[in-house]
DOPA-271621 format. One line per 10 residues: their letters; for each residue x, y, z of N, C-alpha, C, O. Coordinates in steps of 0.1 Angstrom, whole numbers, plus 5000, padded with zeros to 4 digits. Example, Ala and Ser with C-alpha at 12.3 -4.5 7.8 and 13.67 -1.06 7.14 Angstrom:
<atoms>
as = 5132/4943/5078/5123/4955/5078/5132/4967/5078/5142/4967/5085; 5128/4978/5071/5137/4989/5071/5129/5000/5079/5134/5011/5080;
</atoms>
This chain:
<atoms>
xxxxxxxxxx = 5184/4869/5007/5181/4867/5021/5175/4880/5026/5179/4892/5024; 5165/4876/5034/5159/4889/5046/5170/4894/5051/5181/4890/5053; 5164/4908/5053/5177/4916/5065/5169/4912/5079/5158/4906/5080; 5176/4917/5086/5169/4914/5102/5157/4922/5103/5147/4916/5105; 5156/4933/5102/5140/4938/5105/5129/4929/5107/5125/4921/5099; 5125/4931/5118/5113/4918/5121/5095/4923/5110/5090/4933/5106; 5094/4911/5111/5077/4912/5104/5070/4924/5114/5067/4934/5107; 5069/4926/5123/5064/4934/5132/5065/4948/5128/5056/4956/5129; 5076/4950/5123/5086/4964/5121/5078/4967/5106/5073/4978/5103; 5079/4956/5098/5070/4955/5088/5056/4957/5090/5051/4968/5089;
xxxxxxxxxx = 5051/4950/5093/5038/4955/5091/5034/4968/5101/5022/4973/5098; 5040/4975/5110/5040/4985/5115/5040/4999/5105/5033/5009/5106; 5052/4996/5095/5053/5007/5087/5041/5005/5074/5037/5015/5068; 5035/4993/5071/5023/4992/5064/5007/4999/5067/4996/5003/5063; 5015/4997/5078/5001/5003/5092/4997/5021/5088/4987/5028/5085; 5011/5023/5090/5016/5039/5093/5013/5042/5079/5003/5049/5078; 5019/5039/5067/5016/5040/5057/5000/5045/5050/4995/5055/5045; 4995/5029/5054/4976/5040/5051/4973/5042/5058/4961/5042/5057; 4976/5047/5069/4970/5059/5079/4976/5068/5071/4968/5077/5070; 4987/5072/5065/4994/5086/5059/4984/5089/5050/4979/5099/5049;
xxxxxxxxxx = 4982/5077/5041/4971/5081/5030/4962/5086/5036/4963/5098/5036; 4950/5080/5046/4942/5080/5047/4941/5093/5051/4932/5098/5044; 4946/5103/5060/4952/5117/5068/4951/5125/5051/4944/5135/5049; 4959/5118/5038/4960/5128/5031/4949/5126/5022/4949/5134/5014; 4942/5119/5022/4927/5118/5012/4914/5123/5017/4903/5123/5011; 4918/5129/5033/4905/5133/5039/4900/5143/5027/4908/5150/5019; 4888/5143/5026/4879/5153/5021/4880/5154/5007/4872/5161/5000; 4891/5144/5000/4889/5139/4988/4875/5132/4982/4869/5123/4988; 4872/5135/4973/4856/5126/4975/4855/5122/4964/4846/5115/4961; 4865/5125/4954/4861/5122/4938/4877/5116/4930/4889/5118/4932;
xxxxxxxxxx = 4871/5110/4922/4884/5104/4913/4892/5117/4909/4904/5119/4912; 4883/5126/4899/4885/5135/4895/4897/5149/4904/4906/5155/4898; 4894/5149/4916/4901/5161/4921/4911/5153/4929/4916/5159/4938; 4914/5140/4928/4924/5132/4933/4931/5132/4923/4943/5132/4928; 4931/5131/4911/4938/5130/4897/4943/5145/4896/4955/5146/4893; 4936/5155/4898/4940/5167/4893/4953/5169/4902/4964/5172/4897; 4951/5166/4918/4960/5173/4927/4972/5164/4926/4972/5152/4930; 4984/5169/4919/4996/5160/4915/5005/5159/4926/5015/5152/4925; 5004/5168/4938/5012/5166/4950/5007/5152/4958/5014/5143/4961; 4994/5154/4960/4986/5143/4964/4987/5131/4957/4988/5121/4963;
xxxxxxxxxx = 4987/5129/4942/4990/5117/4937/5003/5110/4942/5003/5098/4944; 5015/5120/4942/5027/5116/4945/5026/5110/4960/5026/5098/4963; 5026/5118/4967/5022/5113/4983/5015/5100/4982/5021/5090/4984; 5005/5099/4978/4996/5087/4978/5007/5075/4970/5011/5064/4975; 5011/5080/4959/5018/5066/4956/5033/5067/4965/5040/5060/4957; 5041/5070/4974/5050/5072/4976/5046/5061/4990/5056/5055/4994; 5032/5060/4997/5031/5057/5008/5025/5044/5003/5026/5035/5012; 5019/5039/4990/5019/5023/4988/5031/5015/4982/5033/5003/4984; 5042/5027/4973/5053/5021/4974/5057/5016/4986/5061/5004/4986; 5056/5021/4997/5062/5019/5013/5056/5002/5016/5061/4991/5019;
xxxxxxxxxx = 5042/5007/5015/5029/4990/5015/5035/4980/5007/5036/4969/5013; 5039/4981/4996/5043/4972/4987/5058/4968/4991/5063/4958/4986; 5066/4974/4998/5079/4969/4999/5078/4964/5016/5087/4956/5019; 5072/4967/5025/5066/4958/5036/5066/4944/5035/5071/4934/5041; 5054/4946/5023/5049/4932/5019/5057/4924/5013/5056/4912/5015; 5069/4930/5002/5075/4924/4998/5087/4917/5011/5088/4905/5010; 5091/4922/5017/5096/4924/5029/5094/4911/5043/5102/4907/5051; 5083/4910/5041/5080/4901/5050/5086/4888/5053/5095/4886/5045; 5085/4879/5062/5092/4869/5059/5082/4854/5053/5071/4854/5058; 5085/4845/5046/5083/4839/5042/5074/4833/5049/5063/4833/5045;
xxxxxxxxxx = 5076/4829/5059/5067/4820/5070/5053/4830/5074/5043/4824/5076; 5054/4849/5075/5045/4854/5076/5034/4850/5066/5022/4847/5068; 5043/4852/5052/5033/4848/5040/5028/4842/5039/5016/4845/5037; 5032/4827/5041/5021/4813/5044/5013/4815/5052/5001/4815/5048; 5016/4817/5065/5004/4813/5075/4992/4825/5071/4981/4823/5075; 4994/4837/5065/4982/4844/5060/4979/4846/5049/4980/4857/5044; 4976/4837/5043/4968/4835/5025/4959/4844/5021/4956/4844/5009; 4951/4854/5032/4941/4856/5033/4940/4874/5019/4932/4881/5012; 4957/4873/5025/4960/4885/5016/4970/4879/5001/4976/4868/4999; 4967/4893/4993/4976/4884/4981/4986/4896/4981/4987/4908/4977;
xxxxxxxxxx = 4995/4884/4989/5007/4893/4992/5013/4897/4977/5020/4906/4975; 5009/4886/4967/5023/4890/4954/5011/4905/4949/5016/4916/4946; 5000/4904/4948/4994/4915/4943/5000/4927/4947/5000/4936/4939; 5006/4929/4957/5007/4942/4973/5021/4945/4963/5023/4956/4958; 5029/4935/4963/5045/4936/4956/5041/4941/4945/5042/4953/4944; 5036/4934/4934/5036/4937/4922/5033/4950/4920/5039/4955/4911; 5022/4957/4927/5023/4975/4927/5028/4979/4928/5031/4986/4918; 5040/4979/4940/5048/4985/4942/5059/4981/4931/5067/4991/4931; 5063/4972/4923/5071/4969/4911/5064/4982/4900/5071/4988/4892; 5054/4982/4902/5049/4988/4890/5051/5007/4892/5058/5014/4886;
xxxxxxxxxx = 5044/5009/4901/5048/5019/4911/5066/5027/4905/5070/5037/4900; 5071/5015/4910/5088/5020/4914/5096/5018/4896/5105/5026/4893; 5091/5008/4888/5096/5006/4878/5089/5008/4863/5094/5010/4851; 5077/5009/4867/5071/5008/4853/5063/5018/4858/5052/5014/4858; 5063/5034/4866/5057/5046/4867/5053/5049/4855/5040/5049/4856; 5056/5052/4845/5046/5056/4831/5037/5052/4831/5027/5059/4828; 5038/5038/4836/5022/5033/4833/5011/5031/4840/5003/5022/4837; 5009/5041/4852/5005/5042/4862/4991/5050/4857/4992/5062/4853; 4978/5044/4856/4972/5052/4858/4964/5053/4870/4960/5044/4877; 4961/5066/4872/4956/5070/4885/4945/5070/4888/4942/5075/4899;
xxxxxxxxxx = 4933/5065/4880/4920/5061/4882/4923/5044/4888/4912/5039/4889; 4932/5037/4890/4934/5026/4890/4937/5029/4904/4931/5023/4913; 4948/5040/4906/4953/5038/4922/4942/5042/4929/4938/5037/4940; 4934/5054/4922/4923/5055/4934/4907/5046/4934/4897/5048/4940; 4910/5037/4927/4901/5027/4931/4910/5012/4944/4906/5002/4950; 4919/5018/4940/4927/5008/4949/4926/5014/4963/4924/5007/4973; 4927/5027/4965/4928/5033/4979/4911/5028/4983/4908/5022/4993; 4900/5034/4972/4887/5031/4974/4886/5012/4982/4882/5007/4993; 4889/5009/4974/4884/4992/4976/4894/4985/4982/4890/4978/4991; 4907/4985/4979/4915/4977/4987/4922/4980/4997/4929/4971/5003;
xxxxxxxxxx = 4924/4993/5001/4935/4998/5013/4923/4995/5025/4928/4992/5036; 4911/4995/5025/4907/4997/5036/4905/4985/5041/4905/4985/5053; 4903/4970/5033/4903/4957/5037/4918/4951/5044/4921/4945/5054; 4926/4957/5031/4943/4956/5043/4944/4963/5054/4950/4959/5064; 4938/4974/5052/4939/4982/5067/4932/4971/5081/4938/4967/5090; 4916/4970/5077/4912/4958/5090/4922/4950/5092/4927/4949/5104; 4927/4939/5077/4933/4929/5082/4947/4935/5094/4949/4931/5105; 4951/4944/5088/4968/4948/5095/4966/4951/5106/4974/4948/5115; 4951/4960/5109/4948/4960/5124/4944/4951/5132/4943/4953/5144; 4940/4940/5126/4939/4927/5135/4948/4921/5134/4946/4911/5141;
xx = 4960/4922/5127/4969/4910/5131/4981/4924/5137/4992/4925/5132; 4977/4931/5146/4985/4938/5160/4989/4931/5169/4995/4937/5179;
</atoms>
């Protein structure tokens, strides 16, 4: 069962989340010196673990009525992230920050 925390509360801290990244990737420009900087990798994944347990988080009825996202994809990082960290590679997260945080980002800021 859900705890009480409303979807709102959720997707609020999803919100705040890639804005954290996004604050900590300024002036990052390359795969390469995103990989290198291991404070920054950590931060970076510590703030989609946050994304991915949001999402996991949600409530069931949020899930349905927006298909538009793949909410199990958002979880399953963060499974991977929190459980299978070995296997993380980091040319993968930063194509995910590249290509997919910024499409979740519109969506989350239109559904305010």
């Amino acid at each position: 069962m859900r705890d009480k925390v409303n979807d709102g509360a959720r997707l609020e801290l999803m919100r705040d989340s890639i804005a954290n990244i996004g604050e900590y990737m300024a002036g990052v420009d390359s795969c390469e010196s995103f990989v290198k900087n291991k404070l920054l990798c950590h931060a970076v994944i510590y703030n989609l673990q946050c994304i991915g347990e949001g999402a996991y988080k949600l409530s069931r009825d949020y899930v349905v009525n927006h298909p538009t996202i793949d909410w199990a994809a958002i979880e399953g990082l963060r499974h991977v992230l929190v459980h299978d960290y070995y296997t993380v590679d980091m040319k993968t997260v930063w194509e995910i920050i590249q290509k997919d945080l910024p499409a979740l980002s519109a969506y989350l800021k239109a559904a305010e």
